[in-house]
Each structure stands twice: as structure tokens, then as C-alpha cells.
N, C-alpha and C positions, 0 to 999 in steps of 0.2 A: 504493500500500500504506500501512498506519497506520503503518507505522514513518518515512514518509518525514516524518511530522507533526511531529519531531523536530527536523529538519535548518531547519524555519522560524524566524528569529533572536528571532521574538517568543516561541517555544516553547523555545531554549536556556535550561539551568538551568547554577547554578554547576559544574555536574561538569563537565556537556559541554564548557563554555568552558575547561576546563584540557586538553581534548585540542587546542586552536587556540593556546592561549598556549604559547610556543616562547622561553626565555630562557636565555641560555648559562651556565654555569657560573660564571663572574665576577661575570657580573649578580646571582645566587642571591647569589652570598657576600659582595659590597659592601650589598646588600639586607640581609641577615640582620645583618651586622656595624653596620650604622648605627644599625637598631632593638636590638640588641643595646649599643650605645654609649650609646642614650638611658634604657633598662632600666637600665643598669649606674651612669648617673649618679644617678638614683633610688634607689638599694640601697645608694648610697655618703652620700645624704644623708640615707637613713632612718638607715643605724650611725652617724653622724654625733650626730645628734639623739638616740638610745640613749644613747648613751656619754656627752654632755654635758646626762645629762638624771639625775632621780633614778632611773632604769630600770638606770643605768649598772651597778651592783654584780648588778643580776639576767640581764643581759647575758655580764659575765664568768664569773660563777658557770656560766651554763649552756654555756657555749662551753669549759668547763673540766670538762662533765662525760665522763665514762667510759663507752666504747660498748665490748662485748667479745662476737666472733665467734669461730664454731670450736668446737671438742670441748675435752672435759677437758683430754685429752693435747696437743691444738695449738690456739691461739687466741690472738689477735691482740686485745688489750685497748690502745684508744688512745681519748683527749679527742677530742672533737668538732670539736675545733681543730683537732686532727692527720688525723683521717679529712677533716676537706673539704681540708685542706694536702696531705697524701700521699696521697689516695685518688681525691677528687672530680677535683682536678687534675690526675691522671693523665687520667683523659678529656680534658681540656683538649689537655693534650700531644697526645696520640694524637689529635684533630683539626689540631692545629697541623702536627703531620708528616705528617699527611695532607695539606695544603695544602701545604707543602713540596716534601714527592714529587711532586705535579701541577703547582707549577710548575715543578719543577727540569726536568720529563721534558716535558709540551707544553704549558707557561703562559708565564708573560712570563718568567722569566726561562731557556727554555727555547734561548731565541737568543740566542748569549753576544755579540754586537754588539748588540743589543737591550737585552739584559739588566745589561750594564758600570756604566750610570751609576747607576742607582738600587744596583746593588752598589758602587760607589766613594760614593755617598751615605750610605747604611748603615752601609761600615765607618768616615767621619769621623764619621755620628756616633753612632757606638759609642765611637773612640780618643778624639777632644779632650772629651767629657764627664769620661771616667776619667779621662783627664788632670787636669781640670782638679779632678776629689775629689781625686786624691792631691796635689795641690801644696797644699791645704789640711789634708789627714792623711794626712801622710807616713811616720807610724811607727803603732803600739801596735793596738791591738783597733780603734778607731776603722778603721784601713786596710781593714777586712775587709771595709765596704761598697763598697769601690771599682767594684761591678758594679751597681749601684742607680741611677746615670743612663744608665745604657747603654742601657736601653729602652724599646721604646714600644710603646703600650697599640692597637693597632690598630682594634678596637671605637670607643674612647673616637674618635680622630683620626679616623677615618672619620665617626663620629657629628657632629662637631662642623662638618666638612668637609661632609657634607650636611644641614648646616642653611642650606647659602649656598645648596643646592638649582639649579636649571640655570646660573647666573653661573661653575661651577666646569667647566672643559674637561675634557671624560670621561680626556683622557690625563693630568691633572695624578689626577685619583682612579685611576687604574694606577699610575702614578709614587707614590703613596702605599703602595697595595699592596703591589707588587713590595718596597718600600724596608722596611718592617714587616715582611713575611715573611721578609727578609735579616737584619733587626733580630735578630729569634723565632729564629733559626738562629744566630746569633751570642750570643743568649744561654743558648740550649741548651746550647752548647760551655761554655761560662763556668762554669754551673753544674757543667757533669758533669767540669769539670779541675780547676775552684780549691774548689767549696763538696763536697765530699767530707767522710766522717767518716773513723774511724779503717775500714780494711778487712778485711771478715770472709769471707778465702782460701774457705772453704767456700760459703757465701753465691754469690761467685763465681763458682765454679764450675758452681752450679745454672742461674746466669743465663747462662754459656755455653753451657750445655748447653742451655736452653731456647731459646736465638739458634739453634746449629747445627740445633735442629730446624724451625722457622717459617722461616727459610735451604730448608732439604730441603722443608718443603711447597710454599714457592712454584715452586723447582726441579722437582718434583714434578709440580708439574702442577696442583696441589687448589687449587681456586676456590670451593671454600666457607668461609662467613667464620668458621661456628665451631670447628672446631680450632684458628685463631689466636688466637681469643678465650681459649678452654679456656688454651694455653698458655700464652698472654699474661698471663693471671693467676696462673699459676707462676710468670712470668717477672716480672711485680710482685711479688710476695710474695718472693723471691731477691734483688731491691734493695733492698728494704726492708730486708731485715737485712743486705746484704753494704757497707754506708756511702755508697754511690751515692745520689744521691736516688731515689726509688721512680718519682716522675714521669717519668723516661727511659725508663722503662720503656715507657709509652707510645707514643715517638716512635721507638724500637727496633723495638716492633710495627710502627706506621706503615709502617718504611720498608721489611718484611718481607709483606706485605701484598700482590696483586700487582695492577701496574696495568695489565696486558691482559688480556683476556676470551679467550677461545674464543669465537672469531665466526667464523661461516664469510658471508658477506652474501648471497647465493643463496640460499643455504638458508634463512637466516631469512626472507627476503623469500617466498621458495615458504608457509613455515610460517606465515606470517602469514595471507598470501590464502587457504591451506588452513583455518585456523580463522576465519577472518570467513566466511568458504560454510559450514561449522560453525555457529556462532552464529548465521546470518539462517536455518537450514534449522532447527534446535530452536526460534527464534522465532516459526517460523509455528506453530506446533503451541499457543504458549502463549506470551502477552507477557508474564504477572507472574513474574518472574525468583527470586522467592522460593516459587512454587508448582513453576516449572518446573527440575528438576535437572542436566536435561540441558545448558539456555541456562546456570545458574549456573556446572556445572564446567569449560562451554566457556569461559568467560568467564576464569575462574580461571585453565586451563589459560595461553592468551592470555597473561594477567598477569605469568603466572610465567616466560612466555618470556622476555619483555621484558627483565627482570629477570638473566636470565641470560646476555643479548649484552651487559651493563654491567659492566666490572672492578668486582670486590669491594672496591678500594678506593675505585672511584667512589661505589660502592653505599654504604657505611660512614661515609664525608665526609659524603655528604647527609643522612644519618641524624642524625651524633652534630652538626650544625651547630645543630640545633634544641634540643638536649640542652644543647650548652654554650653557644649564644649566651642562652638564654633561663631555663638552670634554673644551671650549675655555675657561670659568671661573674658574674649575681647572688648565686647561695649566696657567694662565696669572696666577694665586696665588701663582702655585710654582715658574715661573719665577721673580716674584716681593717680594715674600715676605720673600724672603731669607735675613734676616737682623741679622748681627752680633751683638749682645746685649752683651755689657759689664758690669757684674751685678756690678763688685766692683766699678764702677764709674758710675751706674744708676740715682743717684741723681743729678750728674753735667748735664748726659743727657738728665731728665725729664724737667731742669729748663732751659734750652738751650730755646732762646726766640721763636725758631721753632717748638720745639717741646712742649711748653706750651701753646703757640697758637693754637696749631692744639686740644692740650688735652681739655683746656679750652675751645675751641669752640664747639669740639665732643660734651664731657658729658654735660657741665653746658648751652652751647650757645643753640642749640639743645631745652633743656629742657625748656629754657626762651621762644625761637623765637615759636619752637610749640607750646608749653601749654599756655603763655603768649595771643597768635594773638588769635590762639583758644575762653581763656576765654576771652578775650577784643570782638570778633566778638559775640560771644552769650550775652553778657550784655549788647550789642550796638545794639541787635537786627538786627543784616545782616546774621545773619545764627543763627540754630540751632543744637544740639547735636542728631546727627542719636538714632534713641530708643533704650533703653537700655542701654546708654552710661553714665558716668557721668565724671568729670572732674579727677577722680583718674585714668580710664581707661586711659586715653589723658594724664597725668603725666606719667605712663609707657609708652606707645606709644614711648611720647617725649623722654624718654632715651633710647629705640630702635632705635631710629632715629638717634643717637648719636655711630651707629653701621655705620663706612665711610667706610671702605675696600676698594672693587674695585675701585670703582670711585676716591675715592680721592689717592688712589695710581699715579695710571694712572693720575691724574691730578698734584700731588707729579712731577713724571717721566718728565711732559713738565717745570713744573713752575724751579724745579732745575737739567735740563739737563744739565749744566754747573758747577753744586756745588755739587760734591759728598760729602761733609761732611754733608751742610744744609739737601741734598735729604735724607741722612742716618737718620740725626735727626727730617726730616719730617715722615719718614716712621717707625719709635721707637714710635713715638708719634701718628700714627694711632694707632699701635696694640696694644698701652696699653690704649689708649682712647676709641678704639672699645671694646677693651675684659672691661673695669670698665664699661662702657656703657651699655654694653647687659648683664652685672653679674645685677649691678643695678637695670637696666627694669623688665628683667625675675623675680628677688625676689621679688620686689615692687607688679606687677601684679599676684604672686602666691601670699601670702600675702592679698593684697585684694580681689583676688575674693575666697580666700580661707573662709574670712571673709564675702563676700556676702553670701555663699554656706551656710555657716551655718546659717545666719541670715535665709536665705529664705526656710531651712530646718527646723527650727522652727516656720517658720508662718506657715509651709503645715501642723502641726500636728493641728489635730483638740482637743477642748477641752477634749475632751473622752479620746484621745489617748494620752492627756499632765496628766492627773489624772494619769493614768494608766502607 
């Protein structure tokens, strides 16, 4: 038959080939996150170049201007700065808690023996970074950043980390994973206990009301994704005003969301074979799928099944992955990272107790809190090192982890909303502490596995081939 003309490899076209290509869930997101990492450096060096250029003053002017939705009677009038800060970023979130709830429930750290180290990883180095701010700003406004080294930019560290490309053991890039996604969960909490405004009881209330309900749907039983969406945007707009960041809102949804299908496997497997004998019986009648309506709606039909043995939150993750690896975490880098750097007075800048604390905690806190817990949790016997790993790998890691970017921007923006000098000297002191961080890492880790490579390409020779 003509359709079998199809199935010959010199006749596959690129569609075809994505019904053969089969890549898990992980694979997608370290993928997406890498080329998202190297986008992300790009948008951080165009605002870069904005800001320290004569464009600078037409830069802030426009990031300063006034976007206003809604009716007379309600509308929501906020800077452009604030809609990608509160708004754009909310997406952000609501993928991050997405990734969250799938590892929490069947990802890595789904096995809490599995799961241990790269969590005792995360919270040292979440603790000795803070730590090591406040021993430097112990008292006044300055203390308010105290959550500004705590995190890590997972895009950015992933990015950097596959620039070593195959030299890097698939389980040291899990182990990064896991340990960023702990990170992102720990500084969810930060934000939504310490960086609050004053609270508006009313506010409140709307946002619980709008939880008890996305609670009842997923209970419920409703696996369609738009009633959570509909509410979820109540349920934004209720922390926006009630002094919660607006951003939680997202990861509220997230974790509201449900992540099992209605799958019966029989039955899909019958409905499958039932519409493929569908689709080959309307294609004999008519191959061109655009003349023929029959083949198109079988086809559809098909489509939408697939679709439907998928949790909606699975469904939603892969969606909004492309959304913010490639539109909302560029949009937020060039709107934040545009930082005026005054090189002839660099040094007064670097030592500013803001931005030595942020430095000091990135690269060296970072390096203690992870590598530190890390080798205290394996000589104390509560975890082990995933195979193939050894403590040099976990040494670079930790100065990857020491790559803050987004997060601690974003967290920079609440802690000094009120202090543009402090904010400016919070945000000088990420990007020189992320970029020493990730130069660090990336050498350290080319370097030694540069070192392994060789080591383990002389023990493959056998003595015949070492003679010779």
C-alpha cells in the first residue's frame, strides 16, 4: 500500500521522527534549562551593555513606565518593572512548583534515601551562605538581604555545567538538579515568611478562599486545566494586594494542580488500536488529510486522547517550560540586570558590606555549606555519594551553586525595595559573584575530569598495547 512509503527511513520527515524519539522527563528539563542558561547569559549581557551605555537613561525611563488593566471601577495600574517582577514571574513560580510536585511525588527526590544528600546539600548551602551575610551585616536595613546568597540560579548552573558536555557523569547533573530544586523550595519558604509586606486580612481571605477551592477541584475529581487557571488568577490578584508576594501564588497553584490522570491502561490501549483501524480505513478513501475530514478528525480525535491519559500537571510543566525557559527568564534578566558598574571605583563597590556579603556567601558560603554537609553526611554514614561521584565532582558542583542570578535578584528587588543604592550594591555583587563562581566551577570540573579521562584512558590500554 502507498502509505507503507512512509515507514522507509529515507522517506521519514521531521514529524515522523518525533513519534521514534522517546526522552524522559528529566532529559526534556536539563535540555531546556541548559539552552535556557545560555539565553539567559545573553539577556544578562545585553542589560548589561544598556545600562553602561548612553541607552542607559532610555532603558530606565521605559522599565519605569505605567501598564494599566481592568475597568474603571477595578484595574490594576503597575510599571513595567513590576508587571515582569509580580506578574511575568509568577509563571516562573508556577513552573518551579511544578517541578517541585514531580519531584517530590516520582523524581529524584521522591526516595527519601535517594533523595537525603543533595537535600543535606541544599540546606548547607542555603545556612552557611546566610550565615556568612549576617556576620558581615548584623544589624540595620543592610540585614534585610540576608536571603540573597541563599540561591541558585539553576538554568545559569546547568548551562555552565553542560558546557563540559559528556566529561560531566549524568548522576553529578541529577545531583545538581535535585540540589537547585531543594534550593527553589527553600527559597520559596524565605520569601513567603521573612519578605512579606504589611497584611491586608481581606486580601487574605480571598486567597483562602481561592486555595479551599483548587483544594475541592483537584479532590473533585476535575482534570481540566482551566478552572485552575481561571482561579489561579483570583488567587494572584488576592496576593497581590493581601502583602504576600503575588509570585506564591503561582506555586500554590502548582501544588493544587493534580498529578494523576484518569487512566484506565486497557482501555486506552483498546482506544488506541480502535482509532488507528479509524485513521488507515478514512485513508484509503483519500490520502490528502486536508481535503479529507474524516482522516483529519480521526487524527484529532487520537491527539486529544493522548492528551488526556497525561496529568494536567504533567500537561502544564511541559507547556509553561518553553514559556519561561525561553520568553519570562530572559524578559526578567534584561529587566533586572541592567546594572550600572562603575569600574574606577569597583573596589569601594566590591567591599560595600552588601555586596561582600552577597560575594562571600555566593562563591566561598556555597562551597562550604554544599561540599562541607555533603562530606560530613557520607562520613557520618546518613547518605552516600551516587556512583561514580567523588568529592572533587561535589567541590565543583558547590561553586556552581554559587551561580544566584535569578533568584537572588528577585529576592535583591523585595529585601531592598526601598534602598536603591544597597539594591544596586546587592545586584554588583551577584554578577560578579555568579560570573567568579561559574569561571571557578566550570575550570575546577574541566580540570579534573580532564584528569580522570586520562587516568582511565591508560588503564583501558592493555599491556600489549602499553609495549607497543
Amino acid at each position: 500500500m502507498k502509505y507503507k512509503r512512509g515507514l522507509d527511513k529515507e522517506h521519514i520527515a521531521p514529524w515522523e521522527r518525533a513519534f521514534e524519539k522517546v526522552i524522559s522527563p528529566i532529559e526534556v528539563f536539563i535540555h531546556r534549562q541548559t539552552t535556557s542558561g545560555i539565553l539567559l547569559m545573553l539577556c544578562a549581557v545585553i542589560a548589561l551593555f544598556i545600562a553602561n551605555s548612553s541607552l542607559a537613561h532610555h532603558y530606565h525611563d521605559f522599565l519605569n513606565l505605567y501598564f494599566t488593566i481592568g475597568l474603571e471601577d477595578f484595574k490594576l495600574s503597575k510599571t513595567l518593572h513590576h508587571w515582569i517582577n509580580d506578574g511575568l514571574m509568577t509563571i516562573f513560580f508556577l513552573a518551579v512548583g511544578l517541578e517541585l510536585k514531580r519531584e517530590l511525588l516520582v523524581g529524584e527526590l521522591a526516595n527519601v534515601k535517594q533523595a537525603m544528600l543533595p537535600i543535606i546539600a541544599a540546606v548547607g548551602g542555603m545556612v552557611v551562605p546566610a550565615l556568612i551575610y549576617i556576620s558581615i551585616n548584623p544589624s540595620g536595613h543592610t540585614l534585610d538581604g540576608w536571603g540573597i546568597p541563599m540561591a541558585t540560579d539553576i538554568a545559569f548552573a546547568l548551562g555552565a555545567l553542560a558546557l563540559l558536555g559528556n566529561r560531566v557523569p549524568k548522576s553529578l547533573l541529577m545531583f545538581l538538579v535535585a540540589l537547585a530544586i531543594v534550593d527553589d523550595l527553600g527559597a520559596v519558604i524565605v520569601i513567603a515568611i521573612f519578605y512579606t509586606d504589611n497584611l491586608n486580612i481581606m486580601a487574605l481571605w480571598l486567597a483562602g478562599f481561592s486555595i479551599l477551592l483548587l483544594v475541592g477541584l483537584n479532590l473533585g475529581g476535575v482534570r481540566q486545566l482551566m478552572p485552575y487557571i481561571l482561579i489561579g488568577i483570583i488567587l494572584w490578584i488576592a496576593m497581590l494586594n493581601s502583602g504576600i508576594h503575588a509570585t506564591l501564588a503561582g506555586v500554590i497553584l502548582a501544588f493544587t494542580i493534580p498529578m494523576k490522570p484518569k487512566y484506565d491502561p486497557k482501555r486506552f490501549l483498546y482506544q488506541i488500536q480502535e482509532g488507528v483501524e479509524n485513521i488507515k480505513s478514512a485513508f484509503k478513501k483519500d490520502e490528502n488529510i486536508i481535503l479529507n475530514d474524516a482522516l483529519r478528525s480521526r487524527v484529532q480525535a487520537l491527539g486529544t486522547g493522548f492528551n488526556l491519559v497525561q496529568a494536567p500537571a504533567q500537561i502544564l510543566e511541559n507547556k509553561l517550560h518553553l514559556s519561561t525557559s525561553y520568553l519570562v527568564i530572559p524578559i526578567f534578566a534584561l529587566a533586572n540586570a541592567g546594572v550600572p558598574i562603575d569600574f574606577a571605583n569597583i573596589g569601594d563597590v566590591l567591599t560595600h558590606p552588601v555586596a561582600m556579603g552577597i560575594g562571600l556567601g555566593l562563591v566561598f558560603g556555597k562551597l562550604i555549606g554544599i561540599a562541607g554537609f555533603t562530606w560530613a553526611a557520607v562520613k557520618l554514614g546518613v547518605s552516600e555519594l551516587p556512583k561514580g561521584l567523588n568529592m572533587t565532582h561535589i567541590i565543583g558542583v558547590s561553586f556552581m551553586g554559587g551561580i544566584g542570578f535569578t533568584m537572588s535578584i528577585f529576592i535583591a528587588e523585595l529585601g531592598f525595595v526601598n534602598y536603591p543604592k544597597e539594591l544596586l550594591m546587592a545586584k554588583t555583587g551577584i554578577l560578579f559573584a555568579s560570573l567568579t563562581a561559574g569561571i571557578i566551577g566550570f575550570t575546577w570540573l574541566y580540570l579534573a575530569t580532564k584528569n580522570q579521562l586520562s587516568s582511565s584512558d591508560e588503564q583501558a590500554l592493555s599491556p600489549k598495547e602499553s609495549h607497543h
